[in-house]
Each structure stands twice: as C-alpha cells, then as structure tokens.
C-alpha positions in Angstrom: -37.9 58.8 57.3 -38.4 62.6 56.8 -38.0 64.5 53.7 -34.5 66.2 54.8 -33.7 62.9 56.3 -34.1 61.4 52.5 -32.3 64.0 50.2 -29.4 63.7 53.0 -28.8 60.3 52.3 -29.5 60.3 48.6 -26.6 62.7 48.7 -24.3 60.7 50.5 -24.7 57.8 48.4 -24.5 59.6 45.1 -21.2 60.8 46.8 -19.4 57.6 46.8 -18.3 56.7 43.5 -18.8 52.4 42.5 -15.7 50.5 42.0 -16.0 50.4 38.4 -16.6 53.9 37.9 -12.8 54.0 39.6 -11.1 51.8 37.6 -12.7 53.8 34.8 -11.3 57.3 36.3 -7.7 55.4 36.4 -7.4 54.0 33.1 -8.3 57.1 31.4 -5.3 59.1 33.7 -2.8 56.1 32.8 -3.9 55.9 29.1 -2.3 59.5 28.6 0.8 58.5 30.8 1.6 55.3 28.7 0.8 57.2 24.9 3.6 59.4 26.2 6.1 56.7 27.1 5.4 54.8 23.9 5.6 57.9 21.9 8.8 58.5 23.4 10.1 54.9 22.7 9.5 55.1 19.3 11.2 58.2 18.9 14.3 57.3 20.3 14.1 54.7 17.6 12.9 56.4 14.9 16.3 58.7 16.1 18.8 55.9 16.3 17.0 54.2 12.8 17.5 57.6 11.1 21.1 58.1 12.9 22.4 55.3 11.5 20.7 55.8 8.0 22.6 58.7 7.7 26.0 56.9 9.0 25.6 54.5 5.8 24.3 57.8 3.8 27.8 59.3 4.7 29.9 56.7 4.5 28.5 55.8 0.6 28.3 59.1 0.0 32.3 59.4 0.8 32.9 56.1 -1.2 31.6 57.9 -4.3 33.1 60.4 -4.3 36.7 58.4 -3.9 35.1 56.7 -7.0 34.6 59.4 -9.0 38.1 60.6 -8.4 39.5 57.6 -9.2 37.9 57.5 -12.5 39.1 60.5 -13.2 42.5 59.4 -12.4 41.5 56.6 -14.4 40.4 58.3 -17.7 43.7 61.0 -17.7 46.2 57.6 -17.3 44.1 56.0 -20.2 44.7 59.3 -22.3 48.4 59.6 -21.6 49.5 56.0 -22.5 47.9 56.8 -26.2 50.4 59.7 -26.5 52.9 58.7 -25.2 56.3 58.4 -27.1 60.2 58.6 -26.8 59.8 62.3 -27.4 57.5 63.3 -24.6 59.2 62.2 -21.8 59.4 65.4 -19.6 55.2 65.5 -20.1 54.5 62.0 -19.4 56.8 62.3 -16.2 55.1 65.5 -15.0 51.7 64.3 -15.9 52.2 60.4 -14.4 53.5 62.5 -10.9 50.3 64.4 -10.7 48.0 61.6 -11.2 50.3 59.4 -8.5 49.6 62.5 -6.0 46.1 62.4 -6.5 46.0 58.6 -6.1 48.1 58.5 -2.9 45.6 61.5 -1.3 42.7 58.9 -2.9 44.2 56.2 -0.8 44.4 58.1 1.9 40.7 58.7 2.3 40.0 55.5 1.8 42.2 54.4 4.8 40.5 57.2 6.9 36.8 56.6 6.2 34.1 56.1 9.1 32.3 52.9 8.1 30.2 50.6 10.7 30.8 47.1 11.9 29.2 45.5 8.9 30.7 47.1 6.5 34.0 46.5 7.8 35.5 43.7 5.8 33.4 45.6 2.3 35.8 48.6 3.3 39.0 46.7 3.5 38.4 45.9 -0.3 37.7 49.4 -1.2 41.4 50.2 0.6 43.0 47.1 -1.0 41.7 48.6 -4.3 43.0 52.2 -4.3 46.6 51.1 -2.7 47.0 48.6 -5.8 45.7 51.8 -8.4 48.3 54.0 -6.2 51.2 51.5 -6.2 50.6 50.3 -9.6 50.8 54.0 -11.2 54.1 54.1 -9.2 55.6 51.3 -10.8 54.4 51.9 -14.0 56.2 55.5 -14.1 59.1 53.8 -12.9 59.2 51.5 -15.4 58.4 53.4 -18.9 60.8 56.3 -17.6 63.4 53.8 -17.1 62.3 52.2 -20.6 62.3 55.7 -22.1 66.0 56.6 -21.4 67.1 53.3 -23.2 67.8 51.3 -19.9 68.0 47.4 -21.5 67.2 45.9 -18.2 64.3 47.1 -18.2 61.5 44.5 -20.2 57.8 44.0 -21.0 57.6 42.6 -17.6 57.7 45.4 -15.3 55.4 47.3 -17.0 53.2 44.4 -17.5 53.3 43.7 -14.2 52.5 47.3 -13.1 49.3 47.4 -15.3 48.6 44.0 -13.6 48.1 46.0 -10.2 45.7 48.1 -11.6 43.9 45.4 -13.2 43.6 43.7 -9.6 42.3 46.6 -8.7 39.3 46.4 -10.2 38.7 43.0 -9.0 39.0 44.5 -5.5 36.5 47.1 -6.1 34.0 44.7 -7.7 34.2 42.4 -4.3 33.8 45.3 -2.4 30.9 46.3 -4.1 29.6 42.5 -4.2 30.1 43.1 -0.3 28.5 46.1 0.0 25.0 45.8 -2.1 24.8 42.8 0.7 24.6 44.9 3.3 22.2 47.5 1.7 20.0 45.0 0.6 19.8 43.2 4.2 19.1 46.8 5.4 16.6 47.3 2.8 18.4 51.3 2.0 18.4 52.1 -1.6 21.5 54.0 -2.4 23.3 53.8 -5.8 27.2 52.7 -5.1 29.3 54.3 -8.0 30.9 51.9 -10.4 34.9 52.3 -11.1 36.8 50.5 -13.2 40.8 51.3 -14.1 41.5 49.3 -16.8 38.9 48.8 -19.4 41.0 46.4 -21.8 41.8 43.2 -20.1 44.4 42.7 -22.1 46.3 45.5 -22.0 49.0 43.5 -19.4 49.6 40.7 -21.6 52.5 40.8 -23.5 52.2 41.3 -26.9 50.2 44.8 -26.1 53.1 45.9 -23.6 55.5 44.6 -26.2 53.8 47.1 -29.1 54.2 50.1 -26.4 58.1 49.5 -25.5 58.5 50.0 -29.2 56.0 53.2 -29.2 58.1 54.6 -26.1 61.4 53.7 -27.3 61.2 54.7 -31.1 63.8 57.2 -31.9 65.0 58.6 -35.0 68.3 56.6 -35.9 71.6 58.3 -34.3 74.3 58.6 -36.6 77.8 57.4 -36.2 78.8 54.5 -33.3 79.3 54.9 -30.3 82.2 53.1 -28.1 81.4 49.6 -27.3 82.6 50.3 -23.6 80.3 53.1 -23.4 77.4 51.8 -24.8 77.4 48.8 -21.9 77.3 51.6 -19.3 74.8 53.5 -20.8 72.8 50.4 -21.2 73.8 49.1 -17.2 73.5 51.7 -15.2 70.0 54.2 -15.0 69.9 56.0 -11.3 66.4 57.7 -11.3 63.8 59.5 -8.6 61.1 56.7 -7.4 59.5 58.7 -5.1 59.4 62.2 -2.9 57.3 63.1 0.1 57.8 64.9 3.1 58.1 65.3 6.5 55.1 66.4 7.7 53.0 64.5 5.2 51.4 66.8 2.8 47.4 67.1 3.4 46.0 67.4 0.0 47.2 68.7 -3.0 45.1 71.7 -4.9 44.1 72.1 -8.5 47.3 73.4 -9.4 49.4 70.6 -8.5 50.9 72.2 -5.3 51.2 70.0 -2.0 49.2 71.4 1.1 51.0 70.6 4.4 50.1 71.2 8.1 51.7 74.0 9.8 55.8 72.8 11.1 59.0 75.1 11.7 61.2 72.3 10.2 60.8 70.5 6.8 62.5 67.1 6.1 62.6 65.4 2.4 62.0 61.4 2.4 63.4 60.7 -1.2 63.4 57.3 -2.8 66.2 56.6 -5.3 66.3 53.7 -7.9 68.5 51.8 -10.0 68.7 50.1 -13.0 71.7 47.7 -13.5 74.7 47.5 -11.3 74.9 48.3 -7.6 76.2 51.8 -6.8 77.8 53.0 -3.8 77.6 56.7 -2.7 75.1 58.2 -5.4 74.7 61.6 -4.8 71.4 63.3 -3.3 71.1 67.0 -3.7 67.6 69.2 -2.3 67.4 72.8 -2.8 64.5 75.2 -1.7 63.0 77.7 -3.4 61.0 80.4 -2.4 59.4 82.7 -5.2 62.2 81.7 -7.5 65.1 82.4 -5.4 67.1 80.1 -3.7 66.5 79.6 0.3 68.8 76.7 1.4 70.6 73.7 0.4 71.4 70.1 1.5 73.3 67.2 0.1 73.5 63.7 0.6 74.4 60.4 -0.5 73.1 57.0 -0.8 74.2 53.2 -1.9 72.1 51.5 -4.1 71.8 47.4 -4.8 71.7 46.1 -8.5 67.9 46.8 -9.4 67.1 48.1 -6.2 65.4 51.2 -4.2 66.7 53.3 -1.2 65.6 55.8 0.6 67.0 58.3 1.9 65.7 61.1 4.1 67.2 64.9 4.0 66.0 67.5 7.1 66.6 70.4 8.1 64.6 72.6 5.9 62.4 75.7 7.0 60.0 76.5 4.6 58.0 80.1 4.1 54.7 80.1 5.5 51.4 80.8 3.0 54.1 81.0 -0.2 54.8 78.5 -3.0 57.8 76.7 -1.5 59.8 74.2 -4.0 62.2 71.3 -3.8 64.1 70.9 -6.7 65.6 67.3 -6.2 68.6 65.9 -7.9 70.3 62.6 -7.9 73.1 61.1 -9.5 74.2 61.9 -12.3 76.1 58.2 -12.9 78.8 58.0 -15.1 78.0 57.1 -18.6 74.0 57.4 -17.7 72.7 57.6 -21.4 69.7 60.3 -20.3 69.4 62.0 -17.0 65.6 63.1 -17.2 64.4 61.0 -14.7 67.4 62.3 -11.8 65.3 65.5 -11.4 62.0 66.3 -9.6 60.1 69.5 -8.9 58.1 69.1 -5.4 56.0 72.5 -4.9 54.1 72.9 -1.6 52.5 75.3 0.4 52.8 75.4 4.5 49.1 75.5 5.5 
C-alpha cells in the first residue's frame, strides 16, 4: 500500500467514532436535559411546600389576632364587673354594648377565615368559641340591666348562666388549640398559637359569687316613704328593655370610636330585638329616629307583642341615611306602665355609610 494510500485510510478510520465513544457523547447531552427537568420538579415543589406554608402562616396568623382581640374584650369585661354598681348603670350599659360589637365583628372573622382541609374541624372550635363569648356577653347585659332596674324575676341564674357561656368558651378554645398543635406538629411548622382565656375564676358562675354581685348591682340607698302595694307588683312584673339592634345592611366593622361601618345602600332598615321581664305584653311601642349631625332626619314607629319572659323582633325600614356622615338611631321602646326604671328602653346606634 502506498504512503497516500495509508494516511487515506488512517483518516477514514479515525473518522468513525466506536460505539462507546457514542453512548458517551449521548449521556453527557441527556445529563443536562434531565438536571433541568429534576430541577424543575423540585421547584414546583419547593413552590407548592412554601405555598401552603404560608396558607397555615396566614391562617394562624389571623387566629391570633382574633385572640388577641378577644383578650382584650376579655380584660375590659373583667374590669367592668369590679365597678359595677346600682349607680352606674348608663356606663355599664354603654360600655357592655361596645364590647358586644366588638365580639360579634370577632365572631364574624372567625366564621370567614380561610383554613385548609385539616384544620377544618380545629376551626369549627375556634367559631364555637367566639359565638359562646358573643352570645354570652349578650345575655349577661340582659340580665344585670334587667337586675339593675329592680326587675324581681330576674335571679342569680341568668347571670350565672351567661357567665357559664363564657366559661365554655374557653373549653372550646382549648380543644381547638389541642386540635391544632396536632396538625403543626404532624407538619413539623413551628408557629406559636396565641393563648385566650375569658374567664380566669372558675368559679365566678357558681352561685354564691353571682349571689354577692346581685347585691353589689342592686344596692341602693333606702327610699323613704311606701309605695302602693298595687304599684310595687307592677314595677316588680313588668321590665320591657332593648336586647339587641343591628341593621340592614349588616354593619362591616366598627372603628375606635364606637361608630358602626356599613357598606354603601340607598335604604336603611333597623332589626331591633325587644325583651321582657314578667307578664306578656301586647302592642309595646317601637319608636326609631335618625339623626344627622344632631338634627333630626326621619322617623318611624312601630309596635310589637311580647310573651311572658320572652324576646321579639321586630324590624323597622325605610330609612336613608347621609353618606360619609355620623348617622344615629336613637331607639325607643316601651315605656310600660308602672315600669320602675326605663334606662334600658333606650339605645344610641351611631354608624357611618361606607
């Protein structure tokens, strides 16, 4: 074989490539192709691990702060049933009606929070908890106003019972936090769940302690003179007084000052309920005026019957509020004849159209 003859063909062998040399050209393009798609799978993981993270970060971090606000709540109740007394009636009223606002927008939130799957059945003990610390503040205000204006029907019971709701309360809470620390520790996320507690004497219910704060609510100094016998049983029978007020549309929050937010509407309707201590009651008047910067705007009336004991409701419409202004209700009902005190017939509701 010549020379030329020789180099030709150790070129064309060198040319052609061995099949292992191949398979080592095609791994090192796939390698590069599959560090991609693996990088890429555990991003979208890393993405959905951190995604939900911050779902359970958000939804502890709104639990908080309904927490925090409840202890608030809490700590102002606490503070008012020490001072408290026969003579302070008008504060205790106007104070008790702030903190039941606050509670009900409390409640609220809890009813409206975004939880996951798993924390479904912790959540419904969180809502169970703030409804009982919302409808427990409702009863007690019922209650010691009633007590306060010398109604006799009214015993250690109801209020006992009241402060009963508020002590389940915290029972609720506790299970949902029980519930709760579960599902972080399966998760293995480390986040601090705020305590709350309501009532922080477990014996304030029973019924020597409700006993001692009848007497503290109902001491008076000593009226001179007596009155008719036939007067006395109905001042002692009959006790028509304001349970509750809201509106229609529902108020959205309520600001530091007390005064209702609610969402934008060219008609206002009142939903008031009315109670009664003693004997049933037919016709009880309802009366709702609104004020705007003092002056009055428009008025309504209305009636309602009332059972022995018992709570109606009774819903008054046609109101059309100012827009961005301090709007108020003042709300009247009754008076009864004979009623011994009427300071529980009237309520103030201020709001502000959004």
């Amino acid at each position: 074989m010549s020379s030329a003859m020789a180099k030709r063909y150790s070129y064309q062998t060198g040319a052609i490539a061995s099949p292992k040399k191949i398979r080592r050209r095609r791994l090192f393009l796939l390698l590069p192709a599959g560090l991609i798609i693996i990088l890429l799978f555990l991003s979208i993981v890393g993405n959905i691990a951190r995604g939900r993270q911050q779902e359970v970060t958000d939804y502890f971090d709104a639990v908080n702060e309904i927490a925090e606000q409840s202890n608030r709540i809490s700590k102002r109740f606490t503070e008012l049933t020490k001072t408290t007394t026969a003579s302070s009636q008008g504060q205790f009223k106007s104070s008790l009606t702030d903190l039941i606002a606050q509670s009900q927008d409390i409640f609220s939130t809890s009813m409206g929070l975004k939880n996951l799957e798993e924390l479904k059945e912790a959540n419904s003990f969180l809502v169970i908890s703030m409804r009982l610390r919302n409808e427990g503040l409702e009863k007690y205000q019922s209650a010691v106003l009633s007590a306060m204006s010398g109604v006799a029907s009214v015993d250690a019971k109801e209020i006992s019972l009241a402060l009963k709701d508020l002590s389940l309360s915290d029972s609720a809470y506790t299970h949902f936090i029980k519930e709760a620390q579960a599902f972080l520790n399966e998760e293995e996320i480390k986040i601090k769940i705020q305590s709350s507690k309501f009532i922080s004497d477990e014996t304030v219910y029973e019924q020597p302690k409700v006993s001692a704060f009848l007497q503290q609510i109902k001491s008076k100094a000593p009226v001179k003179g007596k009155a008719k016998v036939e007067d006395s049983k109905i001042k002692a029978d009959t006790d028509v007084y304001i349970s509750d007020v809201a509106t229609e549309p529902l108020r959205a929050s309520v600001d530091a000052n007390g005064v209702r937010e609610l969402p934008s509407s060219d008609e206002v309707a009142v939903r008031i309920a009315v109670g009664l201590k003693g004997s049933a009651q037919k016709k009880v008047p309802v009366e709702v005026v609104l004020y705007v910067k003092g002056d009055s705007k428009s008025e309504e009336k209305s009636s309602v019957d009332l059972t022995a004991n018992g709570i109606a409701k009774v819903t008054i419409p046609g109101f059309s509020p100012t827009e961005k202004e301090v709007n108020t209700f003042k709300i009247k009902v009754g008076p009864l004849k004979g009623e011994a005190k009427t300071d529980n017939n009237e309520y103030e509701y201020k709001f502000r159209m959004q």
